[in-house]
C-alpha positions as CSV (number, residue, x, y, z in Angstrom):
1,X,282.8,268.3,343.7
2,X,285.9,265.2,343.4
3,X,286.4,263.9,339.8
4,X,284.7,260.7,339.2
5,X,288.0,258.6,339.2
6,X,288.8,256.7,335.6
7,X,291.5,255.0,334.3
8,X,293.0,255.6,330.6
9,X,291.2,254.1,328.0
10,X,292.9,250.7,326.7
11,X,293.7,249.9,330.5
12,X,291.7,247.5,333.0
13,X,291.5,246.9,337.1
14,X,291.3,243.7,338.2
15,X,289.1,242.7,340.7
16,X,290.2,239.4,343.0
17,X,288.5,237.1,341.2
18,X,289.7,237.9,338.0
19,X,293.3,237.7,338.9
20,X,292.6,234.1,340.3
21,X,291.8,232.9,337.2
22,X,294.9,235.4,335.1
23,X,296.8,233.4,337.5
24,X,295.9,230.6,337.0
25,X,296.4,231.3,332.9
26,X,300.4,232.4,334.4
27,X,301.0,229.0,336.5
28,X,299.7,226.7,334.1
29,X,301.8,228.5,330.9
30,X,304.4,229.0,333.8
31,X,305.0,225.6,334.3
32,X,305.1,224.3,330.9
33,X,308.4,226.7,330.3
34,X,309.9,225.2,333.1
35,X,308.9,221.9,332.7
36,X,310.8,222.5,328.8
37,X,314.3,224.2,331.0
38,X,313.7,227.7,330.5
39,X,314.7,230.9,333.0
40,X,313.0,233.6,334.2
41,X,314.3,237.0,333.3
42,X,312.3,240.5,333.7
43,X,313.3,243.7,331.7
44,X,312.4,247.0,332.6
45,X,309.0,248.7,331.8
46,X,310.5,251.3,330.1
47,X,313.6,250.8,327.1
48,X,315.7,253.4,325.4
49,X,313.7,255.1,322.3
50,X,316.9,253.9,320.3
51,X,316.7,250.3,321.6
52,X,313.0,250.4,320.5
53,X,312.6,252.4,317.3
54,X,313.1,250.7,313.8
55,X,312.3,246.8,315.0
56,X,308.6,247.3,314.4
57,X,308.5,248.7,310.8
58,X,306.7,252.2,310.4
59,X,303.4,250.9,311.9
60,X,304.7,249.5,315.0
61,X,307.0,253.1,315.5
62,X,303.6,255.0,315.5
63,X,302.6,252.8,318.1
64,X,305.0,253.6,320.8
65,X,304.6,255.1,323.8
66,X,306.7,257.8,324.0
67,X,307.8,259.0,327.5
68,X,308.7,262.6,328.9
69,X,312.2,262.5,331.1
70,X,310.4,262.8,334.2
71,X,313.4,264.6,336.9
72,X,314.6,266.8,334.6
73,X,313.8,270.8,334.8
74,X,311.4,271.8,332.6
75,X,308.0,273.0,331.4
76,X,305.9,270.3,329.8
77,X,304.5,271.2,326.6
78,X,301.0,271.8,327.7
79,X,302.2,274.1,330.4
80,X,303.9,276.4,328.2
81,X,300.8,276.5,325.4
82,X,298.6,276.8,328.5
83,X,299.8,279.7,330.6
84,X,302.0,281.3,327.6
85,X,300.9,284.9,328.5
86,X,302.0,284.1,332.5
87,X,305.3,282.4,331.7
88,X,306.5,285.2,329.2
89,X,306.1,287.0,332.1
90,X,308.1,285.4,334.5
91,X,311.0,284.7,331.4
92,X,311.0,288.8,331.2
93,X,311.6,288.6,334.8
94,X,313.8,285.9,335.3
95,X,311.8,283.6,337.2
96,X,312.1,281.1,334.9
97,X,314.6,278.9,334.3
98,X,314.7,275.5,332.3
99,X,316.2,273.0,329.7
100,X,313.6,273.9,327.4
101,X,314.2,277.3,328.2
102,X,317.6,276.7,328.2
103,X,317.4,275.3,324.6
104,X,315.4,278.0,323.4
105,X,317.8,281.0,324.3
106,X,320.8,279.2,323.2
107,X,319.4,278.2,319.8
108,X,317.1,281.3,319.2
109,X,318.2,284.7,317.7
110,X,316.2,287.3,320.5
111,X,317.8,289.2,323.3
112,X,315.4,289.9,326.8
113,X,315.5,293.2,327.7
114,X,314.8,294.6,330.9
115,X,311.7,296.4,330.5
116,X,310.3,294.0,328.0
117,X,311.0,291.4,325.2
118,X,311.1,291.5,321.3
119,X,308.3,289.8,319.6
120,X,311.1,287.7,318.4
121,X,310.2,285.6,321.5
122,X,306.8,284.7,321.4
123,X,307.7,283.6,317.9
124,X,310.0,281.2,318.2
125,X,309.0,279.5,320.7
126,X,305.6,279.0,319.0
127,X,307.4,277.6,316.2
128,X,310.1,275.5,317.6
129,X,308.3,274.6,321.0
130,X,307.3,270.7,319.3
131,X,310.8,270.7,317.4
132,X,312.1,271.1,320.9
133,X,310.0,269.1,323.0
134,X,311.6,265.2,321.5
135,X,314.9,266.2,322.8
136,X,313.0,265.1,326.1
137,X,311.1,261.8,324.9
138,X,314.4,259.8,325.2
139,X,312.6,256.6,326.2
140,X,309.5,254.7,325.5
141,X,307.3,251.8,327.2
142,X,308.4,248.2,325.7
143,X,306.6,247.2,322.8
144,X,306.9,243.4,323.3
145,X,308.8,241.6,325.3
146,X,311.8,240.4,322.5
147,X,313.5,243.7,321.1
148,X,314.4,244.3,324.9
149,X,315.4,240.3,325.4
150,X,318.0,241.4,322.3
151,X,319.1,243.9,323.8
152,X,319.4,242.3,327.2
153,X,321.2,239.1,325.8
154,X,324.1,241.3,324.2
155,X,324.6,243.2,327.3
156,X,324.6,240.0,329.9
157,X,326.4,238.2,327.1
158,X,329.4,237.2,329.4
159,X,327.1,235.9,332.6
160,X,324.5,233.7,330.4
161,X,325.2,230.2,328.8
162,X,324.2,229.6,325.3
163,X,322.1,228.6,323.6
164,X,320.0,230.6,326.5
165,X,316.6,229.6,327.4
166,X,314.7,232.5,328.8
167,X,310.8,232.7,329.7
168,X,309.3,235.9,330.7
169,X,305.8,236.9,331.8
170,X,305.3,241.0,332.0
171,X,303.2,243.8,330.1
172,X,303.7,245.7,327.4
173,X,302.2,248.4,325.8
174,X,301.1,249.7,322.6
175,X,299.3,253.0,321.8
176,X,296.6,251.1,319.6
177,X,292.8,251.8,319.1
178,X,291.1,250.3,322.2
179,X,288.7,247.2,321.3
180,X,287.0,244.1,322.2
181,X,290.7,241.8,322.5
182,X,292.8,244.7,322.1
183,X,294.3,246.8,324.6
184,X,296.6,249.4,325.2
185,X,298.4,247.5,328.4
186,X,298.6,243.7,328.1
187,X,300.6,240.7,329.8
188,X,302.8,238.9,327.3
189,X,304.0,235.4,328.1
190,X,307.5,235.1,326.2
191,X,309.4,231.6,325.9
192,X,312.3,231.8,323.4
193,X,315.9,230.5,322.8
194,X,318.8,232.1,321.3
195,X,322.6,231.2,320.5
196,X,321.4,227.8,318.0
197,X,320.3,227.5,314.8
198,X,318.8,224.7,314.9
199,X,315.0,223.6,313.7
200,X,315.0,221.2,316.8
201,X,314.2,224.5,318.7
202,X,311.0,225.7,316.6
203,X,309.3,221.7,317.1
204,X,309.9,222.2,320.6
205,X,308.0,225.4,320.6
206,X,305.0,223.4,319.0
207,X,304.9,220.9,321.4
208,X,304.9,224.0,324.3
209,X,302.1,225.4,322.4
210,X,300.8,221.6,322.4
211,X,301.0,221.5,325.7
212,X,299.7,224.9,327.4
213,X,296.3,224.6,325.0
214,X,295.8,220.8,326.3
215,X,296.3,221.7,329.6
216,X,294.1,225.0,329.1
217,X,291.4,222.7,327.6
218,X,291.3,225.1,324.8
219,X,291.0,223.6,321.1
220,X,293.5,225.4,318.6
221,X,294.9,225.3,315.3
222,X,298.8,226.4,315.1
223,X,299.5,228.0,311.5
224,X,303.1,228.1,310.3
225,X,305.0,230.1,307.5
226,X,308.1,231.1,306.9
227,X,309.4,234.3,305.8
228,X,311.7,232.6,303.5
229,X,309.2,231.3,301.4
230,X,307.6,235.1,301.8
231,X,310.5,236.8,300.5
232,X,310.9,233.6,297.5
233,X,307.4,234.5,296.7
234,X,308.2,238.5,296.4
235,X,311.6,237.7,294.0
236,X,308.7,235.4,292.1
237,X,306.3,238.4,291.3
238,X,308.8,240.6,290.3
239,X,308.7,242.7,293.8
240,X,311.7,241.2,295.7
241,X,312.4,245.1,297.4
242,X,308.6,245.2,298.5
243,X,308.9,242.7,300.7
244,X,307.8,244.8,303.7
245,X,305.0,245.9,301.9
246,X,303.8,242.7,301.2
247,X,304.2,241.1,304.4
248,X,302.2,244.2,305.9
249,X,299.7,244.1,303.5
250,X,298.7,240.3,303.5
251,X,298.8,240.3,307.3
252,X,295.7,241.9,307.1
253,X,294.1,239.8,305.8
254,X,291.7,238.0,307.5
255,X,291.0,241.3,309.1
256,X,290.1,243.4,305.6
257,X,289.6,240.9,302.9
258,X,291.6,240.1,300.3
259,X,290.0,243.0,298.3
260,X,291.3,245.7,300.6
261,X,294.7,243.9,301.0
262,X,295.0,244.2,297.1
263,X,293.9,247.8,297.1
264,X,297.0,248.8,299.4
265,X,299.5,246.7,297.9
266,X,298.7,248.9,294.4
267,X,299.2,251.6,297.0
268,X,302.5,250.9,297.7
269,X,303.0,250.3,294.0
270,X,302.7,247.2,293.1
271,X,301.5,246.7,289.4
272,X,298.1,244.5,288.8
273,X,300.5,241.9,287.3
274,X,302.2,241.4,290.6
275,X,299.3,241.2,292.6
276,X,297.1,238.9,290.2
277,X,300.3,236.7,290.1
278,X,300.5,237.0,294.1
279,X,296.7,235.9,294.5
280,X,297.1,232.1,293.3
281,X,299.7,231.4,296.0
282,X,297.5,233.0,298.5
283,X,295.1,231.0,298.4
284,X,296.8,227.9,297.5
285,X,294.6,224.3,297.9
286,X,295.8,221.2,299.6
287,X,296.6,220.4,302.5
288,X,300.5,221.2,303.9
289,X,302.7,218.7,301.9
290,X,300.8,219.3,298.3
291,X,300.9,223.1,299.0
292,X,304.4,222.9,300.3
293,X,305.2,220.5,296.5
294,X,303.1,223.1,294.7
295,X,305.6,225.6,295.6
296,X,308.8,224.1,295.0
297,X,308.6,224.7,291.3
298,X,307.2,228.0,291.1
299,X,310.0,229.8,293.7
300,X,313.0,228.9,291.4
301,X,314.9,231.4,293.9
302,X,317.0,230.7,296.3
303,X,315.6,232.2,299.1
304,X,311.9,230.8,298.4
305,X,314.0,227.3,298.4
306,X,315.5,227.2,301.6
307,X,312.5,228.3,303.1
308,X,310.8,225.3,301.6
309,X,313.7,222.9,302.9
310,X,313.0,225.0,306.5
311,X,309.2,224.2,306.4
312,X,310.3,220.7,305.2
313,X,311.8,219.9,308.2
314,X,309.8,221.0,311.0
315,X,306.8,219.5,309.4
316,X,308.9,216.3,309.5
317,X,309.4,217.0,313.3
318,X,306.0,217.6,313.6
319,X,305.1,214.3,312.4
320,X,306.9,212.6,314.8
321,X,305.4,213.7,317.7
322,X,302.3,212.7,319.8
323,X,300.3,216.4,319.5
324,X,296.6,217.3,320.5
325,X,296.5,220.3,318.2
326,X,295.9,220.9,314.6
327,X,299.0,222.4,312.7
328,X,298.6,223.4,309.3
329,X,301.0,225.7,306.4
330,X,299.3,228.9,305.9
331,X,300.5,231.2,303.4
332,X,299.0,233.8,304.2
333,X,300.4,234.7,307.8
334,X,303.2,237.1,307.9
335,X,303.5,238.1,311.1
336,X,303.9,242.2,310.4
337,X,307.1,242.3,312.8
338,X,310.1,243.4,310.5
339,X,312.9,241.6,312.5
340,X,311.0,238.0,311.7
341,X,313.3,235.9,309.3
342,X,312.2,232.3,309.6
343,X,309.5,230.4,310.7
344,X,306.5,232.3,312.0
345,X,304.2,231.0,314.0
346,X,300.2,232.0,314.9
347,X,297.8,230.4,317.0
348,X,293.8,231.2,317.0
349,X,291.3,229.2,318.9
350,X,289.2,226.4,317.3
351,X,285.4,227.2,318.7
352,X,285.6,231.3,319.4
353,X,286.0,234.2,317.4
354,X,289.2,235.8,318.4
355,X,292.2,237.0,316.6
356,X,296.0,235.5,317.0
357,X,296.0,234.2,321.0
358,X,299.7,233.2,320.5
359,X,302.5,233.8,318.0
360,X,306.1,234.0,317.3
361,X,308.8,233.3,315.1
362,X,312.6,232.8,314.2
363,X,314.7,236.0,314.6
364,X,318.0,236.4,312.9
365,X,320.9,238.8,314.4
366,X,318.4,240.9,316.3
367,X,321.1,241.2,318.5
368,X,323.4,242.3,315.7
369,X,321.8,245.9,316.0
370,X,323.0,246.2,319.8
371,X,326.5,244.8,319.0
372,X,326.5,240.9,318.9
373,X,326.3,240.1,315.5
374,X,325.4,236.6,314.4
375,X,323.3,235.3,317.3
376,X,319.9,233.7,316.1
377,X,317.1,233.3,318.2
378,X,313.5,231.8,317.9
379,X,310.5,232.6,320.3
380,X,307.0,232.2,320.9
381,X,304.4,234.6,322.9
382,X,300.9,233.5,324.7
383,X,298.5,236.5,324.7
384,X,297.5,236.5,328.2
385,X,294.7,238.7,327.9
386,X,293.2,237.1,324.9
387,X,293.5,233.5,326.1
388,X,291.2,234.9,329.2
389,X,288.7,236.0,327.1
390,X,289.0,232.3,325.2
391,X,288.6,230.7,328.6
392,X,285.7,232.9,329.9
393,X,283.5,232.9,326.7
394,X,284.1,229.2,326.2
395,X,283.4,228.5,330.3
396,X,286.5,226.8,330.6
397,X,287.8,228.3,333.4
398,X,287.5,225.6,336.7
399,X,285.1,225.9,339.2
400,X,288.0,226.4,342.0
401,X,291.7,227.4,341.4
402,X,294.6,227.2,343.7
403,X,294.2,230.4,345.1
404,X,290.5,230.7,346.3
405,X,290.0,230.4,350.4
406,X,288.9,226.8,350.6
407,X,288.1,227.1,354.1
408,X,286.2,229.7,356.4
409,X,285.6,229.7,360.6
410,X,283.2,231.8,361.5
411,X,283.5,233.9,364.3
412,X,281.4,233.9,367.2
413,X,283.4,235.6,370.1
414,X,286.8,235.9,372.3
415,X,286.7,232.5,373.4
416,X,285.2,231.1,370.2
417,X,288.3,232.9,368.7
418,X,291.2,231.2,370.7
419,X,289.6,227.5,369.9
420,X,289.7,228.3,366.2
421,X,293.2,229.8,365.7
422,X,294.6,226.9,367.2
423,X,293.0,224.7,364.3
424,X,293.3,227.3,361.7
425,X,296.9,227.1,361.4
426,X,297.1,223.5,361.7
427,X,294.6,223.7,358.3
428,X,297.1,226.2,356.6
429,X,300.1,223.9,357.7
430,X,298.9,221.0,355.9
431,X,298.4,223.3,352.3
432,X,295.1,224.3,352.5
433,X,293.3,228.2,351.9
434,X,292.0,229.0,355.1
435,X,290.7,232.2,356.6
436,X,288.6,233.0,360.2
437,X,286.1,236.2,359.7
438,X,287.5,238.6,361.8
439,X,284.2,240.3,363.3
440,X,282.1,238.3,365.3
441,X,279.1,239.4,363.7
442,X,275.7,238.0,362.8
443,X,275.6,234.4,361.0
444,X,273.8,235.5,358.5
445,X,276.0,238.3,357.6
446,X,279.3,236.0,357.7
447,X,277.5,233.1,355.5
448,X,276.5,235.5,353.1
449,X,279.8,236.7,353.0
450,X,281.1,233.0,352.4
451,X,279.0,232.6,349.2
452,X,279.8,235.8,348.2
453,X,283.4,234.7,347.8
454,X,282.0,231.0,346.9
455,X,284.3,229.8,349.7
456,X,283.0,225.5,349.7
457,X,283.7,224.7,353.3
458,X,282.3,226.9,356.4
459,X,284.1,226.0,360.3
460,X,281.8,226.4,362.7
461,X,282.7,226.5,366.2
462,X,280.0,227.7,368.8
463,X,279.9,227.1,373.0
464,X,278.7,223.9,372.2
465,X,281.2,222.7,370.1
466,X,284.1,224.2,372.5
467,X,283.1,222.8,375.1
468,X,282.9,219.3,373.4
469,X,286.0,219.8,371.7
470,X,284.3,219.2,368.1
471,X,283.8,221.4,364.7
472,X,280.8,221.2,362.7
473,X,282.1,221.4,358.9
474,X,279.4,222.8,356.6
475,X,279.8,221.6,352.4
476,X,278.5,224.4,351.3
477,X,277.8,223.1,347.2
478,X,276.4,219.8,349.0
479,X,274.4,221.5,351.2
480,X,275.4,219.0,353.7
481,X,277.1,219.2,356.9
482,X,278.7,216.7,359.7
483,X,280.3,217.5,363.3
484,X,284.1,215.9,364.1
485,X,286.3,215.8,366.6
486,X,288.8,218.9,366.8
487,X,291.7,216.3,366.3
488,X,290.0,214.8,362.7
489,X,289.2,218.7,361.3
490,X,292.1,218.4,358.9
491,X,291.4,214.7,357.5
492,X,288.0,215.7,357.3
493,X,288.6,218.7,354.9
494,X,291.5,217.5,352.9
């Protein structure tokens, strides 16, 4: 009996009419990027291990996807554990032959024989086989979308112009728990510029976030810290070097609580005086300028200080321009990402429980770890994935999108046939979705058909209608129809 066929868990098919409306989501964030200069770029699936490893912190490392050099000759792991008795066999016998094999009698102290083996053998490689076995996990699927932009900037350095303005829309994939918003494979939508400095660059990533949410019809509120003040506010309890810790920890929490956030800061070894002197801040009152004046005298740093003057700034920008969405300081966000080093952006939806559905953030000589030192660069991502399940719970999604077939003929023979292709391709000339059924089967069975894929306008072209050189055009949500002449068909649909 076949295996019932399944996919791996954290991964999803999409059926045609849920890719008309992630489409949709694409064109409409798509075209905001343009409309604001930036390029298309697309990086490869898969990146180095090196390029990948350490940008994350600890917890995003565990989360990689590691992958096995695929082309090369050797056993996979579960092979060998597998058949172990069978493939000691073929070893004694020579049979076998492979890098991992390879490895093992160059590094191992064990001699074949050629009636038989010592039990040095079956020792070592029980012990070294998952020593071995990383040598071959040289790469890894992308984590996000900007560790590979670094890496892609320094190596096109010569053929892009600066400051470089790059969009990207592509998955990524992290080895997370499967749940309700969170997958294993999801689309990122990446805007970001790199090569300027300048806080001009993080107000116009507001007003892109302004603008795909208006034109998404979704309601949002766009929080925004900066991992200045974050570091200020570690110097100011004592814990400057936990920084990491902190910014992990307090990421959390609107996830844990603030109880369980406290819990693994003492973890990490923070004392109770650093964390009850952390918890004020936290949960600071007012609204962005009196938290953002309560601050200024309590980080006396000078870290915490320019962070202030950063925040300062774009909040001035911010003031200045026309938006539709609710922006707000939150102290709290932290955005876990270790290579974050100045503004930080996080976006939720106003009227639907779901986590971050866009975030982002200044970047500091990423590219400095791949050889092109003092390059900053600020981005922003859209959460594909989550902002459909926004758009679907809050019903947002419109009735027909660019992609649906807007027209049908249906089919009722040879002849039939040759009068309608004529027309048909006049319809698609002028723009419009149009398809002819291509059996000429029962009515019934191609209007059914024609709801099925809620198709609004049905052709129909029967001996009558040939001979009279006429159409009747059925509105199918109307419920009305109307017969034209075969010359008006287009007008008539438009």
């Amino acid at each position: 009996m076949a295996q019932k066929p399944s996919i791996p868990k954290g991964t999803r098919d999409f059926l045609p009419e849920v890719m008309v409306r992630r489409n949709y989501i694409f064109d409409t964030i798509k075209t905001v990027f343009k409309r604001f200069g930036f390029q298309p770029i697309e990086t490869p699936s898969m990146e180095n291990l090196s390029t990948l490893l350490g940008k994350y912190g600890d917890e995003g490392d565990k989360l990689l996807f590691r992958v096995l050099n695929s082309g090369e000759t050797y056993l996979p792991i579960d092979v060998i554990l597998d058949n172990f008795e069978d493939i000691l066999d073929e070893l004694k016998k020579g049979l076998i032959e492979s890098r991992i094999v390879k490895d093992i009698k160059e590094n191992g102290e064990y001699v074949f024989y050629d009636d038989g083996y010592t039990p040095k053998i079956e020792q070592f490689i029980r012990e070294q086989i998952f020593e071995i076995i990383p040598k071959y996990q040289e790469k890894g699927l992308r984590y996000d979308l900007t560790v590979p932009f670094a890496r892609f900037v320094t190596m096109y350095r010569e053929q892009i112009t600066f400051p470089f303005k790059r969009y990207q829309i592509q998955p990524v994939w992290r080895a997370d728990r499967p749940q309700k918003g969170r997958y294993r494979e999801f689309c990122q939508c990446d805007v970001d510029i790199i090569g300027s400095d300048s806080l001009l660059n993080e107000a116009e990533l507001v007003q892109i976030v302004d603008e795909v949410f208006n034109a998404l019809k979704i309601k949002v509120t766009l929080k925004i810290n900066n991992r200045k003040v974050l570091a200020g506010i570690a110097e100011y309890i004592g814990k400057p070097d936990a920084l990491v810790d902190i910014t992990v920890a307090i990421d959390k929490l609107d996830k844990i609580g603030i109880e369980a956030v406290n819990a693994e800061l003492a973890e990490k070894g923070l004392e109770q005086a650093a964390i009850d002197k952390l918890q004020p801040i936290l949960f600071m009152k007012g609204d962005t300028r009196e938290k953002l004046a309560q601050l200024k005298p309590l980080l006396d740093n000078e870290i915490g200080q320019k962070g202030i003057e950063e925040l300062e700034i774009l909040f001035d920008y911010i003031d200045n321009m026309e938006l539709g969405i609710t922006t707000e300081l939150d102290l709290t966000l932290a955005r876990g990402l270790n290579y974050y080093t100045g503004a930080i952006f996080e976006v939720k939806a106003n009227d639907f429980p779901m986590g971050s559905i866009s975030g982002g953030g200044r970047y500091d000589n990423l590219t400095g770890i791949f050889g092109l030192p003092n390059v900053s660069g600020v981005g922003i991502s859209f959460g594909a994935d989550r902002i459909y399940d926004v758009l679907e719970g809050l019903n947002l999604f419109p009735e027909t999108m660019s992609e649906s077939t807007k027209v049908i003929f249906l089919n009722f023979g040879k002849n039939e046939e040759k009068y309608c292709l004529k027309y048909l391709n006049q319809v698609r000339k002028h723009g419009i979705n149009a398809e002819i059924y291509p059996d000429a089967a029962k009515i019934q069975k191609q209007m059914k058909y024609a709801n099925q894929r809620a198709i609004p306008i049905v052709v129909i072209a029967g001996e009558q209608e040939v001979a009279e050189q006429k159409f009747t055009v059925k509105f199918m949500k109307e419920g009305t129809q109307t017969v034209v002449e075969a010359n008006k068909l287009v007008e008539t649909i438009i």
